[in-house]
N, C-alpha and C positions, 0 to 999 in steps of 0.2 A: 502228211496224211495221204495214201494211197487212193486212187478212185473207187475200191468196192467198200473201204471204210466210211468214204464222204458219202455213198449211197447207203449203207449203213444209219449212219445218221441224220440226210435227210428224209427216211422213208417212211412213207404217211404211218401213221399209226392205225390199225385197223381195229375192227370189234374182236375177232379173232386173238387179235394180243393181247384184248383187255379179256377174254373169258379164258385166256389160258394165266393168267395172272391172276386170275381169284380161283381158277378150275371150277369153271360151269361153261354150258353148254355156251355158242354165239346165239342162238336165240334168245336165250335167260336175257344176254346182255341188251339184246334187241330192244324185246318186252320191257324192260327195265328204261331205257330210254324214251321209250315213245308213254311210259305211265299205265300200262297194259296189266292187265289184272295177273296174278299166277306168282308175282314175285315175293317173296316177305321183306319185309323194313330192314332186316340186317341185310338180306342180300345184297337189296339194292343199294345200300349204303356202302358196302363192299365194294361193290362195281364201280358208282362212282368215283371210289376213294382211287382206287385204281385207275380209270378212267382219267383223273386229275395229274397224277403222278407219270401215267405213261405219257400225257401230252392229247389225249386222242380226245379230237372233235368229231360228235355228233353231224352226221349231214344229215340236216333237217331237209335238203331237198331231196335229196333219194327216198328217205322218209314219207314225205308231202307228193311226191309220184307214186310212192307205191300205196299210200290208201285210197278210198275210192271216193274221196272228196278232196281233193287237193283245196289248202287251204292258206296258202301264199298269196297274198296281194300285190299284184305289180300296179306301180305309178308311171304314168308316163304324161312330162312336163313339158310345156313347147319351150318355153327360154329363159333360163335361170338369169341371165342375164336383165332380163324382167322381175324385179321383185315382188310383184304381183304373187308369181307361182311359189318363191320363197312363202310367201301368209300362206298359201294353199298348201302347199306341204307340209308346215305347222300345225294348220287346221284337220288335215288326215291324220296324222299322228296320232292327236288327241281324239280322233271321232274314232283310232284303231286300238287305242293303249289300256281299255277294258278288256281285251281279248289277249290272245298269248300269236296273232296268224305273224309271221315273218313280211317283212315290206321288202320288195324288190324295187329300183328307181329306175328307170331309164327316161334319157333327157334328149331332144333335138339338136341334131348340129346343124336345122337348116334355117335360125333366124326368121320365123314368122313363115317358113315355108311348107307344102305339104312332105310329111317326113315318114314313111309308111316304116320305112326301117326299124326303127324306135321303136316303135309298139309293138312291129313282130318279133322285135326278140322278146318280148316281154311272153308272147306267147310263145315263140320256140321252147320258154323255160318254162314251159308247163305251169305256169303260176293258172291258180284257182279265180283270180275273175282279177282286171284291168281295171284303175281310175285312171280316166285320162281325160286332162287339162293341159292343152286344149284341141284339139285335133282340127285340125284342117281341110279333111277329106270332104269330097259330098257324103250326102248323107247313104244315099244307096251303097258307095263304097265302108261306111263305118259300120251298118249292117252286116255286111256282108263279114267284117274283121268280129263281130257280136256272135257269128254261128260260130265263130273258134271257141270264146272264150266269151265268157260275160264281161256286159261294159257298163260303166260305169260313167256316163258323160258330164262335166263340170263345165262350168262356165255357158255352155252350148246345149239347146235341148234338141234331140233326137227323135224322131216320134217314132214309139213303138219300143226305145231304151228308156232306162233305169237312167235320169237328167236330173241336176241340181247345177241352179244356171241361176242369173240376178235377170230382171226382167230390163234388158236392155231398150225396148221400144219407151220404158215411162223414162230411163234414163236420158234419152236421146230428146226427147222432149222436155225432160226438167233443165235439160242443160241450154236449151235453143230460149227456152221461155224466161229464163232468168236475166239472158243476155239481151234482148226484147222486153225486158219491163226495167234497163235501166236506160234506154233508148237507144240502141244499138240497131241500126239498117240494115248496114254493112256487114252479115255475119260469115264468115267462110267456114266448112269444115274441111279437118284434116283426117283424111282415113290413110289405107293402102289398097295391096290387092284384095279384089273381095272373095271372099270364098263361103260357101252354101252355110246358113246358119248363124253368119255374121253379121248383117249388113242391117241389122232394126235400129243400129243408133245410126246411121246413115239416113234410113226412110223414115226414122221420125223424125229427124231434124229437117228434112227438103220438107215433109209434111207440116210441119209447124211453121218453117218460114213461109210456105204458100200461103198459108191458113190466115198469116197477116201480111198477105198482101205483096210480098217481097221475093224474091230471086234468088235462089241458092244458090253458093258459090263452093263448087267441091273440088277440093285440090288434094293429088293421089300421090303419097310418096313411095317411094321403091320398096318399102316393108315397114314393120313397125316399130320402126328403133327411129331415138335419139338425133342420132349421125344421119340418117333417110331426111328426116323431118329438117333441119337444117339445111340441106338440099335443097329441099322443095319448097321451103319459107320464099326463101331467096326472090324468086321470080314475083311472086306478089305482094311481098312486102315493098317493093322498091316500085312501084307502080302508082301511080297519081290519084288511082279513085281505090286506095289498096281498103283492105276490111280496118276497121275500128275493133270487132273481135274475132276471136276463133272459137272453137269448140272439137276440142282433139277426139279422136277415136280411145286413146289413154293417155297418161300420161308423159309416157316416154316422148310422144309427139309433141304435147302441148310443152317439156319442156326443151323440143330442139328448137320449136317457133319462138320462144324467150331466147334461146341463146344468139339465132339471126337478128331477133328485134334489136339484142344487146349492140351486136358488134354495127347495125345500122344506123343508132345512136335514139332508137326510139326506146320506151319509156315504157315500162309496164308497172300501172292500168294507165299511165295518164292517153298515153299513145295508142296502146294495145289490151283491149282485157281479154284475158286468157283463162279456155275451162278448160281441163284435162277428164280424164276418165280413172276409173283404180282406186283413188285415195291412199297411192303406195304412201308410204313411207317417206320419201322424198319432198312430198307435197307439201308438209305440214312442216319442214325445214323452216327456221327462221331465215327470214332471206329469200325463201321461194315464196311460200306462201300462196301455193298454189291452189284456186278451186277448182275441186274435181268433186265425181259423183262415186261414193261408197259401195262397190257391190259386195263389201260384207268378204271378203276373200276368205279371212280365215273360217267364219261361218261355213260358206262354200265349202270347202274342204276338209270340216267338220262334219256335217252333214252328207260328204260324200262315202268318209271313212264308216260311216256309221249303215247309210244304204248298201255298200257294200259284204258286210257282214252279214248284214240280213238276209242280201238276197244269195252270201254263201249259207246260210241255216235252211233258206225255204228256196228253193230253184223255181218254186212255182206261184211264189208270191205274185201281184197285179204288178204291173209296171210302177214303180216310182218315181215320182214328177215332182219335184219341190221347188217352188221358185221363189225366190226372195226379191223384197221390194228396196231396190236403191234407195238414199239418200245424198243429197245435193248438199254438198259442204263448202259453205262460203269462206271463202279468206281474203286476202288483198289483194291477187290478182284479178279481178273485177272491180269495176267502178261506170257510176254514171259517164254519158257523154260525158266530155269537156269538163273533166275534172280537172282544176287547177294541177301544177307539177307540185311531187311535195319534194324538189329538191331549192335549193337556196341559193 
């Protein structure tokens, strides 16, 4: 096959081919596409019929830029690697799958980093208003990306944005107080780096251990993964007056500080009890059995897909602020002090 017939055959199908394939005009075909008044029922069925046969896709984003409400939804996910943003993605779906808008994705490559890139492409593409879970920026910088395009903030409340966020400061305290009434002193947290918006299960937790009487111990991993938290276990696990428990920033941490206890041959809960954050997936593992505190993830990203829509119908809706109340889910990873071993 010669190169002008390979071009030939790869060449996009245009509207153009499909209105000279029924013989009407490219607008008819336009109109007809986008559900536009003017067409009759056999036309339209014509077009598509043709439409089908020649191969030709509709580009709904040319479409979605040329009316005057662009009505594309971009998502943008800090770390799939996270299964966390996996339920929140589920959850947009469904808070988007009554409507017909298009979802655009875009995901970070920077592992719990600030990722400015990611988002902006989401508005290079012209999409009609951003969810985004979870952003990292200050806050004056996430404003500022809000004058491009509407934002939709998740996980994280913004003041002055459209937030659906789980109320981290009761989290941070239900997790400090649960570990404190099975007589735990010795509690550490594990966070990372802090960034503006983040930090209420951190200052509840120093706050609740003050409150009784005690000394917070806060240990900072290189970011919020798994592999970080294993790192940074290391040093204070192996230490002579080390914590009795922890209380991770999520789960991914609380399950790298299992995996050091593992290989230092301590014992979780007899040795170590262990709270996580998220209530991923993970957690509820037979084998893990991890407690962590539920912030509703797919909720979350139901309830985002759902404000989003809205405030594409009314641009001048009041701010939306939804905040949902965690819940604290116990499993085997906690236990009183000095719980006997239940091995044999």
């Amino acid at each position: 096959m010669d190169r002008t017939s390979q071009t030939k055959r790869f060449r996009q199908v245009t509207q153009e081919d499909v209105a000279r394939e029924v013989g009407v005009s490219r607008t008819l075909v336009s109109f007809a596409f986008r559900g536009a008044a003017g067409v009759s029922d056999e036309t339209k069925l014509a077009i598509l019929d043709a439409a089908k046969r020649l191969g030709y896709r509709h580009n709904a984003v040319a479409a979605d830029l040329a009316s005057k409400r662009p009505s594309t939804v971009g998502l943008y996910l800090l770390d799939l690697s996270n299964e966390i943003f996996v339920d929140i993605f589920s959850g947009v779906s469904e808070g988007l799958s009554a409507a017909k808008n298009r979802l655009i994705l875009s995901v970070s490559h920077s592992r719990g980093r600030v990722d400015a890139g990611s988002v902006e492409s989401l508005i290079e593409a012209r999409v009609g208003i951003v969810i985004a879970a979870t952003l990292l920026d200050p806050d004056e910088r996430v404003r500022e990306l809000a004058r491009s395009v509407p934002l939709v903030c998740v996980t994280r409340r913004v003041e002055g944005l459209d937030s659906v966020y789980s109320d981290d400061r009761a989290a941070g305290k239900a997790a400090t107080e649960h570990l404190l009434s099975l007589g735990h002193t010795r509690i550490a947290h594990m966070t990372a780096a802090s960034h503006e918006g983040h930090g209420e299960r951190l200052r509840a937790y120093e706050e609740t251990m003050r409150a009784a009487g005690l000394v917070p111990q806060v240990v900072v991993a290189e970011d919020y993964t798994q592999e970080a938290a294993e790192r940074a276990a290391f040093s204070f696990l192996v230490a002579s007056d080390r914590p009795t428990a922890v209380f991770a920033h999520n789960d991914e941490l609380a399950l790298g500080v299992r995996e050091t206890a593992h290989v230092l041959g301590l014992e979780v809960p007899r040795d170590l009890s262990l709270v996580g954050h998220d209530d991923s997936r993970v957690a509820k593992l037979h084998g893990i059995d991890l407690t962590s505190v539920d912030l509703h993830a797919i909720e979350l990203g139901r309830a985002a897909g759902v404000a989003a829509l809205e405030r594409l119908a009314n641009p001048d809706l009041p701010v939306i602020d939804r905040k949902f109340e965690p819940r604290l889910v116990v499993r085997g990873s906690t236990a009183h002090v000095g719980t006997p071993s239940s091995r044999r």
